[in-house]
N, C-alpha and C positions, 0 to 999 in steps of 0.2 A: 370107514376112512373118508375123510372129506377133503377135498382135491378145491388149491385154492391154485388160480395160475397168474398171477403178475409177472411185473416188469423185476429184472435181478436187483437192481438195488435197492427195490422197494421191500424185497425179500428180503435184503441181507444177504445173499449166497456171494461167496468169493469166487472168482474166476478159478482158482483152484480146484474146486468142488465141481465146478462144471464139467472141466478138463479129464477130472478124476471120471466123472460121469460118462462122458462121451467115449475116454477109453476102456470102460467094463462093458458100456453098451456095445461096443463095435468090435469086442473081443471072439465073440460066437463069428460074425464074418469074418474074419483072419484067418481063424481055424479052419473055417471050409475056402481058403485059398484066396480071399474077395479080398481086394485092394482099395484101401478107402484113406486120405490123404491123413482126415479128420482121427480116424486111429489110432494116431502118435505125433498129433498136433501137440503142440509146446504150447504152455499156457501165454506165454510173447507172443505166438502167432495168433493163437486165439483171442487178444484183446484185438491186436493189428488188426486182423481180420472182421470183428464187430466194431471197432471202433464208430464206423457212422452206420449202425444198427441198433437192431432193438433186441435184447436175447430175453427170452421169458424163460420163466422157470413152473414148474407144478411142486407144490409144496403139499404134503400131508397133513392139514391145518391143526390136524391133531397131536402131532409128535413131533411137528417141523424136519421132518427127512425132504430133500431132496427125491424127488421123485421121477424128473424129465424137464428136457432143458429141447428149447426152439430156438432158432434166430428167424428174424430177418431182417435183410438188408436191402436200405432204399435204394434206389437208382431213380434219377430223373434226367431227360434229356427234353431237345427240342421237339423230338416225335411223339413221347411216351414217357409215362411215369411206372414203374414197377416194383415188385419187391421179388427179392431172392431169400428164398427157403433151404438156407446152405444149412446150420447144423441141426438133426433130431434126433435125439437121444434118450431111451427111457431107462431106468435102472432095472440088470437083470428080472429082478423079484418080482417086477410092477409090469413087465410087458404082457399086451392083452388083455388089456383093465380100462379101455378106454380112453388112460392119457394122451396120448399122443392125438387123438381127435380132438381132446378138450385145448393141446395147445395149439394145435389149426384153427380151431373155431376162434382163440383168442386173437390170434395172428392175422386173423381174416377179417376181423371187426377191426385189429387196428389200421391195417392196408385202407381199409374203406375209409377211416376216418381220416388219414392222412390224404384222400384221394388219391390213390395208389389205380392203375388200371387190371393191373392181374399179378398174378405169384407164379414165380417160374421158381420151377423143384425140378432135381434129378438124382437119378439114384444107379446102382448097377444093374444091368440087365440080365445079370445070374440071380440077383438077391431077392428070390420067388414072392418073400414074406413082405419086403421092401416094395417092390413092384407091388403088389395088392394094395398094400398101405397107401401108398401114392397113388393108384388111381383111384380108391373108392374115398381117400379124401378130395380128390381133386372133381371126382363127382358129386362130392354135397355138400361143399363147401359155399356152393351157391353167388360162388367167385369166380370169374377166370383163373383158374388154377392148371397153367401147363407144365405138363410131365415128359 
């Protein structure tokens, strides 16, 4: 499998497919009780919401499936410039394969290129596998990366 990660329109992936994404990925935390907004995000909120962001996608260069989907969103003020690391989602089948590093690493090149000064991520503080995920990317991400 080879793991291409661009920007979504450059993929072609519809806001739909993302959506669809984001609710299969966040259906295991439901079931264990986790409350997570993005869950049963409407694909209306979810454009709202990236509207002045960047959502990438991981595409299987070989089959073209939909594989994991990132955002983030810029913020710049007078103090600071940042990015928020509001949606990650990988499809069922593909969790644990890496993706979701390879779209940090992508995310973290584009932050730097924008001049971005760090990525603020959060996640739930029950969600053990979530929690890991975010710190050991926020440790080698080689970015200011707060969790």
């Amino acid at each position: 499998m080879a793991v291409v990660i661009t920007e979504r329109e450059a993929a072609g992936v519809s806001y739909e497919q993302i959506v669809n994404l984001i609710h299969e990925s966040f259906r295991e935390r439901t079931k264990q009780g986790l409350l997570y907004s993005c869950a049963e995000i409407s694909v209306e909120d979810f454009i709202n919401k990236t509207r002045n962001g960047i959502v990438m996608v991981a595409i299987d260069d070989d089959s073209s499936v939909l594989l994991g989907t990132g955002t983030l969103q810029v913020f710049r003020n007078k103090r600071s410039s940042y990015g928020y690391d509001e949606f990650d989602a990988i499809a069922e089948h593909y969790k644990g394969r890496g993706i979701g590093s390879l779209l940090v690493e992508a995310r973290t090149q584009k932050a730097k290129k924008l001049g971005l000064q760090y990525i603020l991520s959060d996640t739930a503080a029950k969600a053990k596998s979530a929690v890991n995920y975010h710190k050991k990317n926020g440790d080698t991400c080689k970015f200011p990366c707060l969790i």
